[in-house]
C-alpha positions in Angstrom: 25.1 21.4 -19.0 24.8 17.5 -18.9 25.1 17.4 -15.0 21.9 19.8 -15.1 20.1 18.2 -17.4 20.2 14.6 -15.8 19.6 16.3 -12.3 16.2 17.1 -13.8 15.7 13.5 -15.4 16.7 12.2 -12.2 15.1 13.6 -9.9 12.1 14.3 -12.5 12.1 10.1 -12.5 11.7 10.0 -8.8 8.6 12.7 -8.3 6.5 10.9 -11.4 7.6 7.6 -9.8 6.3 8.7 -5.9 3.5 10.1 -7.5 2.1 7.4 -9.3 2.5 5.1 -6.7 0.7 7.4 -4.6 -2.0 8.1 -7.0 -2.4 4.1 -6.8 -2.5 3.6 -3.1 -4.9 6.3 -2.6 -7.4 6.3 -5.4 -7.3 2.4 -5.5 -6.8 2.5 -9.0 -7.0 -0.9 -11.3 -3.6 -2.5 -10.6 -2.9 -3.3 -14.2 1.0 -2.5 -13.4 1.7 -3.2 -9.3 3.2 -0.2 -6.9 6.3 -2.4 -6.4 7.3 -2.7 -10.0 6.7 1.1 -10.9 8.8 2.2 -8.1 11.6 -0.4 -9.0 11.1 0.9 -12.5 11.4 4.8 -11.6 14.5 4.1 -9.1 16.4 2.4 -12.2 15.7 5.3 -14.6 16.9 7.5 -11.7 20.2 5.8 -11.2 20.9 5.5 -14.9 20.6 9.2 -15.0 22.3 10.0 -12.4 25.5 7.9 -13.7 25.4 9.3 -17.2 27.5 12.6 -16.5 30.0 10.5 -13.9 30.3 8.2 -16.3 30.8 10.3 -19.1 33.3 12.3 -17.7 35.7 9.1 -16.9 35.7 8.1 -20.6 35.9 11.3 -22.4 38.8 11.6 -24.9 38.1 7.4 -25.4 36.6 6.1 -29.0 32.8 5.7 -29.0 32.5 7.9 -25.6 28.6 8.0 -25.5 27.7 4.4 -26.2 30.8 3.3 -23.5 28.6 5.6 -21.6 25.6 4.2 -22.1 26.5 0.4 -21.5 28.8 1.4 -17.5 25.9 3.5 -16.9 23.1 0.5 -17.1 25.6 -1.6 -15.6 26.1 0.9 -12.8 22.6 0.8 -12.1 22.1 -2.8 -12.6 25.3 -3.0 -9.6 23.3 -0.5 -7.3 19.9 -2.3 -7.3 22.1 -6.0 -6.9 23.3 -4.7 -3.5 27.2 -4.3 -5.1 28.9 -0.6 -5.3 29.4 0.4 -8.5 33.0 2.1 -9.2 32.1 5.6 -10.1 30.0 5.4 -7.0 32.3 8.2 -5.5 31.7 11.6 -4.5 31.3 13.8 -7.5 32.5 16.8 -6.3 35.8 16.2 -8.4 33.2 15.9 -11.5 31.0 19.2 -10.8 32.0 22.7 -10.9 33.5 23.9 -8.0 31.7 27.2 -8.4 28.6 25.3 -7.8 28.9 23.4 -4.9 25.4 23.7 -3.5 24.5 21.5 -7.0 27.2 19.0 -6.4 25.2 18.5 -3.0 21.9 18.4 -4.2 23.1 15.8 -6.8 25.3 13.9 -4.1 22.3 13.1 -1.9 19.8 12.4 -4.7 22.3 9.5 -5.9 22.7 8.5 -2.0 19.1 8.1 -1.5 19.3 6.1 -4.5 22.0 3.9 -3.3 20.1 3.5 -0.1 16.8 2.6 -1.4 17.4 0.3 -4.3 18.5 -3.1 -2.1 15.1 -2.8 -0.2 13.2 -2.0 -3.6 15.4 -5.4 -5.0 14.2 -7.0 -2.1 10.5 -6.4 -2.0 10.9 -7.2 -5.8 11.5 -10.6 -5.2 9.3 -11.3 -2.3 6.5 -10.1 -4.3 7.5 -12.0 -7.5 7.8 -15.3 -5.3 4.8 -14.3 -3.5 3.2 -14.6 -6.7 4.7 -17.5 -8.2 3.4 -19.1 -4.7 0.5 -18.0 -5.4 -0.1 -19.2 -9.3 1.2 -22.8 -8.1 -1.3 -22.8 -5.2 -4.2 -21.8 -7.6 -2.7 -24.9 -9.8 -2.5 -27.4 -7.2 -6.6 -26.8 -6.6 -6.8 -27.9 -10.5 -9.6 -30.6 -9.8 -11.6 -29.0 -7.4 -14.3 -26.2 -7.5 -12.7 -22.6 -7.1 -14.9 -19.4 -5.7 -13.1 -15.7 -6.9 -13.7 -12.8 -5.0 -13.1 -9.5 -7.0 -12.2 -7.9 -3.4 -10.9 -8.5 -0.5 -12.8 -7.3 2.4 -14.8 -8.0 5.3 -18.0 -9.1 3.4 -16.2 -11.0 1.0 -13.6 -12.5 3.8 -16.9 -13.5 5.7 -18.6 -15.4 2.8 -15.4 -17.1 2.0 -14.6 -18.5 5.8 -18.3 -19.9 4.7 -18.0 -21.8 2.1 -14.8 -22.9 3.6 -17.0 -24.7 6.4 -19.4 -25.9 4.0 -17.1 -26.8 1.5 -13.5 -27.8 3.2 -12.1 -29.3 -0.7 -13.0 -25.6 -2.4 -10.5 -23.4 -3.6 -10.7 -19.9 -2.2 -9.5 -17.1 -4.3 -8.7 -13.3 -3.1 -7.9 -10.8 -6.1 -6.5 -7.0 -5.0 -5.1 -7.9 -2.1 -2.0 -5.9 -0.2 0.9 -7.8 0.5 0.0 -7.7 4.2 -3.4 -8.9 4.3 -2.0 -11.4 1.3 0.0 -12.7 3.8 -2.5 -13.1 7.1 -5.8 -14.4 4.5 -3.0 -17.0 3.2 -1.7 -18.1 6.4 -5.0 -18.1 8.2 -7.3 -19.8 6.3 -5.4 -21.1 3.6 -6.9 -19.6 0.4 -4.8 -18.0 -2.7 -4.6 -14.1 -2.4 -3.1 -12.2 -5.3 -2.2 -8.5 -5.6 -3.7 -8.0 -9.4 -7.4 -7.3 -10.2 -9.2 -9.7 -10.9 -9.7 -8.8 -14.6 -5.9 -9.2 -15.0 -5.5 -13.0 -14.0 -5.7 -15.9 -16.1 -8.4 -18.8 -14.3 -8.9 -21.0 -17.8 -5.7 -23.2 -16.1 -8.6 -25.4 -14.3 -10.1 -28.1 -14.8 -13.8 -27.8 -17.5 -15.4 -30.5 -15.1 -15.1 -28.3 -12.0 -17.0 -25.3 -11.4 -15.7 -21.7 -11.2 -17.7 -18.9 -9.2 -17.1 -15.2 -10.0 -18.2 -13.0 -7.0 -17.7 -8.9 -7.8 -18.2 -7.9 -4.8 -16.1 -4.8 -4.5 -17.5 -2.0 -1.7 -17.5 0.0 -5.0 -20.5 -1.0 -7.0 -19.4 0.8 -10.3 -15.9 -1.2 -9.8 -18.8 -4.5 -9.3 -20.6 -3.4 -13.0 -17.1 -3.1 -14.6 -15.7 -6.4 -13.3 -18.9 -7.9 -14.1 -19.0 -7.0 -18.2 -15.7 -7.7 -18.5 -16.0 -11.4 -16.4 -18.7 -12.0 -19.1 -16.6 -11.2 -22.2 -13.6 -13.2 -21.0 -15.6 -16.6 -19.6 -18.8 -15.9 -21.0 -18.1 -19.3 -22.9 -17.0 -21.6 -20.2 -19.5 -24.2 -18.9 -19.6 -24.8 -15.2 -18.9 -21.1 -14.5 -21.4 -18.5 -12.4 -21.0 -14.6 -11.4 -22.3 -13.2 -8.6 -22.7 -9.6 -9.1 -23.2 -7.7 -5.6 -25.3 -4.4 -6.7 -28.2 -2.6 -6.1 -28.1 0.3 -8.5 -30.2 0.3 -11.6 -27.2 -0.4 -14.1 -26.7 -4.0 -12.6 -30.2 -4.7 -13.2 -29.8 -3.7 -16.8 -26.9 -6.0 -17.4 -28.5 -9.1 -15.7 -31.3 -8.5 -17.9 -29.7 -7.6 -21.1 -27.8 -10.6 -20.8 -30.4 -13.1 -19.9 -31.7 -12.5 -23.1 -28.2 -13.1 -24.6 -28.1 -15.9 -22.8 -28.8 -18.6 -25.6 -25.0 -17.3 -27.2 -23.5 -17.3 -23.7 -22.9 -20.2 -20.8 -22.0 -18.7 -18.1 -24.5 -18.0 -15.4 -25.2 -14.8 -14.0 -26.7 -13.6 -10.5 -27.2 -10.6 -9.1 -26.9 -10.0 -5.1 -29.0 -7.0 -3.6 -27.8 -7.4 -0.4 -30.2 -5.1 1.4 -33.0 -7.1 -0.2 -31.6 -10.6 1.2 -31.0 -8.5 4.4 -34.9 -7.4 4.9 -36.1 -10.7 3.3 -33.8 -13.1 5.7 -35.7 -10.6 8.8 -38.7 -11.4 8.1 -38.3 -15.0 7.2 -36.9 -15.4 10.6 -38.8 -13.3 13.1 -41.5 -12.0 10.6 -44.5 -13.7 12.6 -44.0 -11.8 15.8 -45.1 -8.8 13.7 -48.6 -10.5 13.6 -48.6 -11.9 16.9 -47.6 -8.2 18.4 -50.8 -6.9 16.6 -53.1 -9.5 17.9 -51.7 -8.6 21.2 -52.2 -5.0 20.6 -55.6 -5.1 19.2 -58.3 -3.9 21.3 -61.5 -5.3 19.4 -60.4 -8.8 18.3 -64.3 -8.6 16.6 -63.9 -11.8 14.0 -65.5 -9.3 11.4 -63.2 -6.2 12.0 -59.2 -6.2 10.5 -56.8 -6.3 12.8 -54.5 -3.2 12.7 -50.5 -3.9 11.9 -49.1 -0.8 13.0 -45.5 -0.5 11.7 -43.1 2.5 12.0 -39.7 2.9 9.9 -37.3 5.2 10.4 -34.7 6.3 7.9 -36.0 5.5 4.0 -32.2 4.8 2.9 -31.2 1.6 0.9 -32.4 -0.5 3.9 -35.6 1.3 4.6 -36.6 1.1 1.0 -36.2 -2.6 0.5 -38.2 -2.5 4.1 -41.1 -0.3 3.2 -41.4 -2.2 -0.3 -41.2 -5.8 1.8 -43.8 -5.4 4.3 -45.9 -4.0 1.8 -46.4 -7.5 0.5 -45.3 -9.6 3.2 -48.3 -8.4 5.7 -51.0 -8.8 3.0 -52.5 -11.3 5.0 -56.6 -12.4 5.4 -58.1 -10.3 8.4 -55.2 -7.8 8.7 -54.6 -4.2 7.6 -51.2 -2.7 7.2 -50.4 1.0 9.0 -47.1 1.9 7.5 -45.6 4.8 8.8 -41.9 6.4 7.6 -40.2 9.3 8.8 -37.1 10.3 6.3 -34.9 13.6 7.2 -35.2 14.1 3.0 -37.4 17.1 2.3 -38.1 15.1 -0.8 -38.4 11.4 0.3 -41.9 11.4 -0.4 -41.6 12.3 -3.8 -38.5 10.3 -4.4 -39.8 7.0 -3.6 -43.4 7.4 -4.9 -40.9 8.2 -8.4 -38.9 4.6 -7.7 -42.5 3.1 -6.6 -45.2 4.5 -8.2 -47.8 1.3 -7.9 -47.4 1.5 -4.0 -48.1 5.0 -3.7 -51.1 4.8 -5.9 -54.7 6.3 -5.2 -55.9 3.3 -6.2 -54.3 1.0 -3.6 -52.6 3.0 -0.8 -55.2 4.0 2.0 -58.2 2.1 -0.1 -59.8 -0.6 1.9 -61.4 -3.3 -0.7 -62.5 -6.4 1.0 -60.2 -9.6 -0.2 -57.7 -7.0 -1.8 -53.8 -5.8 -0.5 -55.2 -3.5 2.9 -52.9 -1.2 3.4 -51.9 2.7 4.2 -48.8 4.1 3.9 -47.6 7.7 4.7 -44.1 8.9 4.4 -42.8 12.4 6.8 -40.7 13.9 4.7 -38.3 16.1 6.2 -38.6 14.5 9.8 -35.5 14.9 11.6 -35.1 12.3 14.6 -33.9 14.5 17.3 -36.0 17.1 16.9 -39.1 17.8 19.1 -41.5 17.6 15.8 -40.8 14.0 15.4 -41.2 13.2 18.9 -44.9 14.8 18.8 -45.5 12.6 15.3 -44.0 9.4 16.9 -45.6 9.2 20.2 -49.1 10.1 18.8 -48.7 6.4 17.4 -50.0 3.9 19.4 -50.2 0.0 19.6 -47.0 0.0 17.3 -46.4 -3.7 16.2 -43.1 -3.1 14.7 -40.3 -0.6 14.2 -37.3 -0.9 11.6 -34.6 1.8 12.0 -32.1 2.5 9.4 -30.4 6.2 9.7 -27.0 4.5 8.0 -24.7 4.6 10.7 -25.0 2.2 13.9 -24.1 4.8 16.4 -27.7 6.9 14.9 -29.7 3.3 15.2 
């Protein structure tokens, strides 16, 4: 009865163990506890019921039998994961009944794999608590300079930080949620501290209050981005020289930014908030914006000092991108003796209705497609439903002459 009952604990152990782990890796989960110390914790429960019965049977007839039991067993295990065999390391055949042989197996190669696995789990124990250790005294050793966090690491946040490396060659780069293998090549590289926890779960107070300390959530999960955002506020909301960088476009980062600025007087940390696709479409058109108005004075046929010249513009694909587009040139080409064509073709049945719901003041009567000398000229029409390989779209698109500009975003690069 107590060989079957710690089969099940043991190998029970194992499958919550793997699948934990598992659940980690795979969902990305918030690392409060790491992979490595969950399966080192699992493989130790295994072994310790795995030795119980062997054990128990050695010193039965003996004073005190369980709690001798207990103590060789934890010792047992202890031996197993410090790469020494322990003594009732031995086949257990002798132990199990003989009538059940195919148990004694089963129960044999459980405690093998055991065996086999637990130097390697000892192993990567260590490396990783080193790792660590190397990594805490690294963040230490940057006490007196200015120190950028990224909640993430990945190529956006890899990008900005080889950045402000070039800019800044004394800063302090900091990776949070980091694998042990990109830990290794970030760290090597380019010389910043990577650790394995979330960001939420690491201590930065041990740095100097005359040098500053930026918080960048910039996850590629924007709800993980809110999250590590309120609780960055709670935790350093205090601290002078500190700033977070929240990189969000949805609606609930807005909220926070501006239900905190009105906090603010109670709180001293400083908070920004990064719509990227908005930098992206503003940073455009700072940059090659004036050939939009030099293509439609090339393109107008009646330069007459007294008529508008026509900016025809087309945009395909009314995503994140095209949004931030759309709602851009809408102000950027109200400019004295032009008027704004906007055309968008979106494959969403309901695009029209969608964005005249997000932008109601664009889409109104009163300004879209009304001409009022000295005022915003402009006209904008949206094809909903407008698929981009279809022959429909073709008709639409080529019955549009003396286009000035196009934007295409259809969200992948191999449709652009």
């Amino acid at each position: 009865m107590l060989w079957t009952i710690c089969f099940i604990c043991m190998v029970s152990a194992l499958v919550i163990t793997l699948s934990s782990v598992l659940i980690i890796l795979l969902k990305q989960r918030k690392k409060y506890i790491s992979p490595m110390k969950i399966l080192v914790a699992g493989f130790f429960a295994a072994a310790f019921a795995g030795f119980i019965p062997i054990n128990y049977e050695s010193v039965s007839g003996t004073e005190l039998p369980a709690l001798k039991t207990f103590f060789i067993s934890l010792m047992s295990s202890f031996q197993v994961f410090a790469l020494s065999e322990p003594e009732s390391l031995t086949s257990i055949y002798g132990y199990v009944d003989s009538e059940n042989i195919q148990f004694g197996t089963s129960y044999d190669l459980v405690m093998s794999l055991i065996y086999i696995t637990a130097p390697f789990l000892t192993l990567g124990f260590i490396i990783s608590f080193f790792g660590n250790i190397s990594s805490h005294i690294k963040y230490l050793f940057g006490y007196f300079n200015d120190v950028y966090i990224f909640s993430e690491l990945n190529e956006r946040s890899y990008a900005l930080g080889k950045d402000i490396r070039a800019n800044h060659p004394n800063a302090v780069i900091v990776y949070t949620d980091t694998n042990r293998g990109k830990r290794s090549y970030i760290s090597c590289k380019t010389g910043a501290v990577c650790f394995e926890k979330d960001i939420e779960l690491i201590n930065f107070f041990r740095h100097s209050k005359k040098r500053s300390i930026y918080f960048f959530a910039i996850n590629d999960d924007e709800t993980q981005n809110i999250n590590h955002s309120l609780n960055i506020i709670e935790k350093y909301g205090r601290r002078e020289k500190t700033k977070l960088y929240i990189f969000s476009s949805q609606t609930e980062s807005a909220m926070i930014f501006d239900g905190y600025n009105e906090k603010k007087s109670s709180r001293r940390i400083e908070v920004r908030r990064i719509n990227e696709a908005r930098s992206a479409i503003y940073r455009i058109l700072y940059n090659s914006g004036n050939k939009i108005f030099d293509k439609a004075k090339i393109n107008c046929k009646d330069p007459s000092p007294d008529k508008n010249i026509p900016i025809n513009i087309i945009v395909i694909g009314l995503g994140e991108y095209g949004i931030q587009m759309v709602k851009a040139l809408v102000w950027y080409c109200q400019m004295e003796g032009y008027i704004l064509n906007l055309n968008v073709f979106e494959q969403d049945p309901c695009a029209e209705d969608k964005f005249t719901a997000q932008c109601p003041g664009i889409m109104s009567e009163k300004y879209n497609g009304v001409h009022t000398k000295g005022d915003c000229e402009y006209s904008l029409k949206i094809y909903s439903g407008a698929d981009v390989e279809t022959m429909s779209f073709v008709k639409i698109f080529s019955e549009i002459k003396d286009t000035s500009y196009i934007f295409i975003s259809l969200g992948s690069d191999e449709m652009n």
